[in-house]
N, CA, C and O atoms as a GROMACS GRO file, in nm:
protein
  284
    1UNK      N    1  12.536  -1.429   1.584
    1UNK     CA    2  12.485  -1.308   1.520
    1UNK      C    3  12.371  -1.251   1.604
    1UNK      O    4  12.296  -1.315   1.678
    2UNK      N    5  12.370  -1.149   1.585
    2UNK     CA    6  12.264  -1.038   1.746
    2UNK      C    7  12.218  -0.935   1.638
    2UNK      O    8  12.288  -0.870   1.560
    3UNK      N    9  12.068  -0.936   1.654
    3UNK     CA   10  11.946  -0.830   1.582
    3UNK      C   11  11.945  -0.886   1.463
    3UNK      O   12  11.961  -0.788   1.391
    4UNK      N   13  11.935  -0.988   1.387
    4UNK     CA   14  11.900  -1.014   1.308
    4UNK      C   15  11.736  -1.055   1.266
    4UNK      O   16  11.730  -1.177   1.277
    5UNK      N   17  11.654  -1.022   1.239
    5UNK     CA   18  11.493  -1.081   1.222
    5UNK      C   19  11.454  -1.156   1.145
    5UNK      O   20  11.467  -1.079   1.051
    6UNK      N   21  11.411  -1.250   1.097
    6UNK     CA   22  11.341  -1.329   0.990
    6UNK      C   23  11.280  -1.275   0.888
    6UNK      O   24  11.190  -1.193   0.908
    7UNK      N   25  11.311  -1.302   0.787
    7UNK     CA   26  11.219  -1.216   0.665
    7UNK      C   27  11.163  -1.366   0.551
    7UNK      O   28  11.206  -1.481   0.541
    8UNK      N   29  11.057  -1.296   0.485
    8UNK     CA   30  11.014  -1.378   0.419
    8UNK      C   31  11.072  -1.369   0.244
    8UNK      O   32  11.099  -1.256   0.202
    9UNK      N   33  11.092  -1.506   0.136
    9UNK     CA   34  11.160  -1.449   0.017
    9UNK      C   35  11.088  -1.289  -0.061
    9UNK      O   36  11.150  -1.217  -0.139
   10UNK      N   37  10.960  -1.270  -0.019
   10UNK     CA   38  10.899  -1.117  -0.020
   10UNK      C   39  10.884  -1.029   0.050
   10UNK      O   40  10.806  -0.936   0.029
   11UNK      N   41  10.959  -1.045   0.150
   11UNK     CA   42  10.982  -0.946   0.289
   11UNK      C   43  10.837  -0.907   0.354
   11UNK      O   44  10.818  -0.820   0.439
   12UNK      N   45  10.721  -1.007   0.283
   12UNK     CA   46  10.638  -0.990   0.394
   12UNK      C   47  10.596  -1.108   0.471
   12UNK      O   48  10.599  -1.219   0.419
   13UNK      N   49  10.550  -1.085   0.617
   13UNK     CA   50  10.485  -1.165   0.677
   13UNK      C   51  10.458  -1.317   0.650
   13UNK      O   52  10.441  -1.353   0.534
   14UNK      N   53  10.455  -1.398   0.743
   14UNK     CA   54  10.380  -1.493   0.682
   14UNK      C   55  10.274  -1.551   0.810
   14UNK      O   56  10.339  -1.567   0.913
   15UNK      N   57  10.159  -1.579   0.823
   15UNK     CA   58  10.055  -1.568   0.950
   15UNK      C   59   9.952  -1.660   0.873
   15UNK      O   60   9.882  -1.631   0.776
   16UNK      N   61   9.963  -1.773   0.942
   16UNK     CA   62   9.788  -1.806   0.913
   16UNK      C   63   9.843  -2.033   0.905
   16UNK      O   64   9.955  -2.074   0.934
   17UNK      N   65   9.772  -2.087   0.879
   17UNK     CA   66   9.731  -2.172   0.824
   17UNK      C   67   9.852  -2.250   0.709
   17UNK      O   68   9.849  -2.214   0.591
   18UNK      N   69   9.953  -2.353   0.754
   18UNK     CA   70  10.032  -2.393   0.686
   18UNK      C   71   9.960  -2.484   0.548
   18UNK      O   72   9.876  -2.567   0.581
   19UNK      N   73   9.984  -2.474   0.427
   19UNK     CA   74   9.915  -2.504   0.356
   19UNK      C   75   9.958  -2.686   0.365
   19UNK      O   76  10.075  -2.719   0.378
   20UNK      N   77   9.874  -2.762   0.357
   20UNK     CA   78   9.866  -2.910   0.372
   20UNK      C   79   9.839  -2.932   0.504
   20UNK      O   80   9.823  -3.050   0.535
   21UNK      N   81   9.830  -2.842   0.599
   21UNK     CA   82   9.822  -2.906   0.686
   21UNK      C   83   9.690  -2.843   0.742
   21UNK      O   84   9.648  -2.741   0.689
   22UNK      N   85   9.622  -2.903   0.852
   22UNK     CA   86   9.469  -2.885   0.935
   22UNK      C   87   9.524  -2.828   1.086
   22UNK      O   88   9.458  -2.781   1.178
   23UNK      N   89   9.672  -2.851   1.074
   23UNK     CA   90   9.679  -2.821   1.287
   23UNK      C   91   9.798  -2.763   1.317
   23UNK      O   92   9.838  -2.768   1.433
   24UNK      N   93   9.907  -2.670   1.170
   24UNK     CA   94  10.005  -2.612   1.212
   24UNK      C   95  10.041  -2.490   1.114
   24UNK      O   96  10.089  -2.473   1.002
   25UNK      N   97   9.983  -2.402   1.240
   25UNK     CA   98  10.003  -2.270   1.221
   25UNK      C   99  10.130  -2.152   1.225
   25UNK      O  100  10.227  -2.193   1.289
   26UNK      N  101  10.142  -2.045   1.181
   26UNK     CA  102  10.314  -1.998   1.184
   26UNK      C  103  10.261  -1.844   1.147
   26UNK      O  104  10.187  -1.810   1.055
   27UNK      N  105  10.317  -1.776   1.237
   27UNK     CA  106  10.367  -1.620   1.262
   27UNK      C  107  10.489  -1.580   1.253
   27UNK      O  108  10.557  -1.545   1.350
   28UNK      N  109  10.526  -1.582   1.139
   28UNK     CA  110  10.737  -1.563   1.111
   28UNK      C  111  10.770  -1.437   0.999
   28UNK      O  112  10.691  -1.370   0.933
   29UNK      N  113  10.866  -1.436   1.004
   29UNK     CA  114  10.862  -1.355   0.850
   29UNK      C  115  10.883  -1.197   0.851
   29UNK      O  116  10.920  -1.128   0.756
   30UNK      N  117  10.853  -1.159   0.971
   30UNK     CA  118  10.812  -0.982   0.949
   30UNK      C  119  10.916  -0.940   0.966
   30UNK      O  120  10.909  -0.818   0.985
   31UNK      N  121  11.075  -1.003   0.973
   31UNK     CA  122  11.184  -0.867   0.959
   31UNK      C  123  11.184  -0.778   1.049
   31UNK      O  124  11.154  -0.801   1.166
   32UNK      N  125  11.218  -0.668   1.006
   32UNK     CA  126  11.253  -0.561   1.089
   32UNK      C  127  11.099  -0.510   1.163
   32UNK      O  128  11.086  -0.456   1.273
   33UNK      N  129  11.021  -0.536   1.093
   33UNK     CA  130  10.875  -0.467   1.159
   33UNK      C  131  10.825  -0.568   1.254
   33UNK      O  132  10.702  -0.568   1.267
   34UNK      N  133  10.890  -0.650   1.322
   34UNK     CA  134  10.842  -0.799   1.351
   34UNK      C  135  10.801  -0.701   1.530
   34UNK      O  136  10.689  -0.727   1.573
   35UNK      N  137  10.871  -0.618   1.602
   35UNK     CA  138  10.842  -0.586   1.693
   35UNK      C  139  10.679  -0.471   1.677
   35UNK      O  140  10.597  -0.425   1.755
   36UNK      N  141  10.690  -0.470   1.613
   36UNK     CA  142  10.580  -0.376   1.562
   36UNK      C  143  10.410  -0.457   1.519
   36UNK      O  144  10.301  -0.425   1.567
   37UNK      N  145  10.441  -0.579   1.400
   37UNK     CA  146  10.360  -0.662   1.375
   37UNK      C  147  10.324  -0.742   1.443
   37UNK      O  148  10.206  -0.754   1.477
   38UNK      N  149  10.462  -0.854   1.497
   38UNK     CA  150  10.452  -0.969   1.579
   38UNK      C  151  10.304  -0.959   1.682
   38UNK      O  152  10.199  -1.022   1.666
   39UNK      N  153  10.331  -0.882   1.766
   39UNK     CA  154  10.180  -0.860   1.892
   39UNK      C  155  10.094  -0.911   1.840
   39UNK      O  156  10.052  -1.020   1.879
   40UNK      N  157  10.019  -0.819   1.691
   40UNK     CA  158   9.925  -0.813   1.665
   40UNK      C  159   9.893  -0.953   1.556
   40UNK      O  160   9.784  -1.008   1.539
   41UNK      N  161  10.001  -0.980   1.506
   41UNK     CA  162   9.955  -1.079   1.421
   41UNK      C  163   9.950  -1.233   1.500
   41UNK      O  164   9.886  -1.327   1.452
   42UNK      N  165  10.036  -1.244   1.642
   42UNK     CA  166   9.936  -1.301   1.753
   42UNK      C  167   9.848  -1.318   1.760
   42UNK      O  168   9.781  -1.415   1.724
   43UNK      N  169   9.824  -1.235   1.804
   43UNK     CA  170   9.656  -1.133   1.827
   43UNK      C  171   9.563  -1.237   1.754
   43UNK      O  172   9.479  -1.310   1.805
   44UNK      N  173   9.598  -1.225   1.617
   44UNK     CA  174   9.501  -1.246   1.521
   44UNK      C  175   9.519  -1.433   1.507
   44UNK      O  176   9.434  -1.521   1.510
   45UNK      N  177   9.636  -1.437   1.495
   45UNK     CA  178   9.638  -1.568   1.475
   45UNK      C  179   9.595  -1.685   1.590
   45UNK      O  180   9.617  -1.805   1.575
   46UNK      N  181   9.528  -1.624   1.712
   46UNK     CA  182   9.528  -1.711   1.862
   46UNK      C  183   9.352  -1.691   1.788
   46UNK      O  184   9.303  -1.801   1.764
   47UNK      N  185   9.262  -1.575   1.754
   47UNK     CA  186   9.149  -1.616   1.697
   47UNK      C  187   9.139  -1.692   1.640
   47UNK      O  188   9.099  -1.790   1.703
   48UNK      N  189   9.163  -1.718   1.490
   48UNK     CA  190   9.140  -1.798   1.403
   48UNK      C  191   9.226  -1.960   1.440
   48UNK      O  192   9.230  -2.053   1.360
   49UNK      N  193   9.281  -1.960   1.561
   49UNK     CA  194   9.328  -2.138   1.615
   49UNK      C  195   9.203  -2.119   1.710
   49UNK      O  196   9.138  -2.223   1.698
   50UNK      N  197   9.143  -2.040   1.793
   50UNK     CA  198   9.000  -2.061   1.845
   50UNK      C  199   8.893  -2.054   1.775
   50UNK      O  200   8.791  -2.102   1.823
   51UNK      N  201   8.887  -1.987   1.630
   51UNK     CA  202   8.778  -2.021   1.606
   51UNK      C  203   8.710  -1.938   1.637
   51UNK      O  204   8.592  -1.972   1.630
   52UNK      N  205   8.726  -1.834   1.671
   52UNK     CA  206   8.683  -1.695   1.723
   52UNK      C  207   8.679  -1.606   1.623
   52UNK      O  208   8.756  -1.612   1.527
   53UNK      N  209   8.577  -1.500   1.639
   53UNK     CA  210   8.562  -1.392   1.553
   53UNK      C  211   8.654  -1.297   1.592
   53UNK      O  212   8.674  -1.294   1.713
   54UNK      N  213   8.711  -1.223   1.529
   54UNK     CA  214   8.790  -1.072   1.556
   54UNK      C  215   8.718  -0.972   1.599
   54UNK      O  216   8.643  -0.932   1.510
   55UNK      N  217   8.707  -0.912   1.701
   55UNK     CA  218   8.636  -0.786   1.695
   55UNK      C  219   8.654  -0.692   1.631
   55UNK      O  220   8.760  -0.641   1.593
   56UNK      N  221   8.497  -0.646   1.606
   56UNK     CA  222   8.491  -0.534   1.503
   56UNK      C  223   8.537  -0.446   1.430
   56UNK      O  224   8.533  -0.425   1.309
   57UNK      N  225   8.611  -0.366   1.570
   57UNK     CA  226   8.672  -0.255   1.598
   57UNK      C  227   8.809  -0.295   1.490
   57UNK      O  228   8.830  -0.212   1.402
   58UNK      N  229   8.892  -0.408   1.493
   58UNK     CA  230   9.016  -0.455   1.488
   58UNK      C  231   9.032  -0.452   1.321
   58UNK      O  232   8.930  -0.464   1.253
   59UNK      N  233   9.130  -0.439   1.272
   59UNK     CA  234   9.182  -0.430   1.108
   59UNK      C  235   9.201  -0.555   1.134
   59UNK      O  236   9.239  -0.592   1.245
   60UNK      N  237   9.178  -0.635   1.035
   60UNK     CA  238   9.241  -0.796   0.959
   60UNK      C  239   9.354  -0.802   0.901
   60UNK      O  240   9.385  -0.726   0.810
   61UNK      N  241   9.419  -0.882   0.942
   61UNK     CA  242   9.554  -0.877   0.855
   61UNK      C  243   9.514  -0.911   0.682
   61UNK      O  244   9.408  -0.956   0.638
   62UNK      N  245   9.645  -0.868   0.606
   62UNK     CA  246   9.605  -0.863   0.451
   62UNK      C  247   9.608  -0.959   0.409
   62UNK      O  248   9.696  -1.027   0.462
   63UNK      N  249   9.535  -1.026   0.308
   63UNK     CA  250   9.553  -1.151   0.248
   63UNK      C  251   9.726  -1.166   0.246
   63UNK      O  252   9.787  -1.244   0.319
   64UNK      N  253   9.779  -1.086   0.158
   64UNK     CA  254   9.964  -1.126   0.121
   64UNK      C  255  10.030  -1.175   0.217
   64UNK      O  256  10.134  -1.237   0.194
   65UNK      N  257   9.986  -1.157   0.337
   65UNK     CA  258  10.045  -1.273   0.421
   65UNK      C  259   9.984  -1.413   0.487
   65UNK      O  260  10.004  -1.469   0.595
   66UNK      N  261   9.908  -1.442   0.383
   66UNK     CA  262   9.875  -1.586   0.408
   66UNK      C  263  10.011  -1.680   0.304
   66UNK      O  264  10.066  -1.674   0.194
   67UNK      N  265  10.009  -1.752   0.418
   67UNK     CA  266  10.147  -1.911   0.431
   67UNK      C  267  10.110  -1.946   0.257
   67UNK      O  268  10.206  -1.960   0.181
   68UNK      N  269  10.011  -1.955   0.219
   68UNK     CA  270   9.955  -2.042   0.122
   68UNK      C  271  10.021  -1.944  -0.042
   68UNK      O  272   9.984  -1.960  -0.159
   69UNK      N  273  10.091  -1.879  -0.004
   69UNK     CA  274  10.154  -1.751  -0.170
   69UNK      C  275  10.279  -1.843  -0.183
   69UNK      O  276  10.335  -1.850  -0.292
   70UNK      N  277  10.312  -1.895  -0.106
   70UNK     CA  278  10.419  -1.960  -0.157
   70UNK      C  279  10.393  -2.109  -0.154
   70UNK      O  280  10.501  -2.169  -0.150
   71UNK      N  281  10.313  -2.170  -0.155
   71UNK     CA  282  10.247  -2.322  -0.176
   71UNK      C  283  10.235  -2.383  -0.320
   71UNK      O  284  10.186  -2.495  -0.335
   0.00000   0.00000   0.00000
């Protein structure tokens, strides 16, 4: 099967912090917007595994896609 994307059971995102765990993280989920999101929710997710602040300038991704809505 060719162009198919990953979606989540709420078709949004899922980025951040696997719940139970301290050291495994996951950027999956975004479907059709995944070429659009994916970059950025990178982006975001290579900070918060460093431990790094986001710059200022930058929007935060939304809570609804933290791993932990379906935990």
């Amino acid at each position: 099967d060719v162009g198919r994307r990953p979606t989540s059971a709420d078709d949004r995102a899922l980025v951040g912090l696997v719940p139970g765990w301290s050291n495994a993280w996951v950027a999956t989920g975004h479907g059709p917007n995944g070429l659009l999101q994916g970059p950025y929710s990178a982006r975001v997710l290579a900070h918060f595994i460093a431990e790094r602040e986001m710059p200022t300038d930058e929007v935060p991704l939304p809570g609804s896609f933290e791993p932990s809505r379906f935990g």
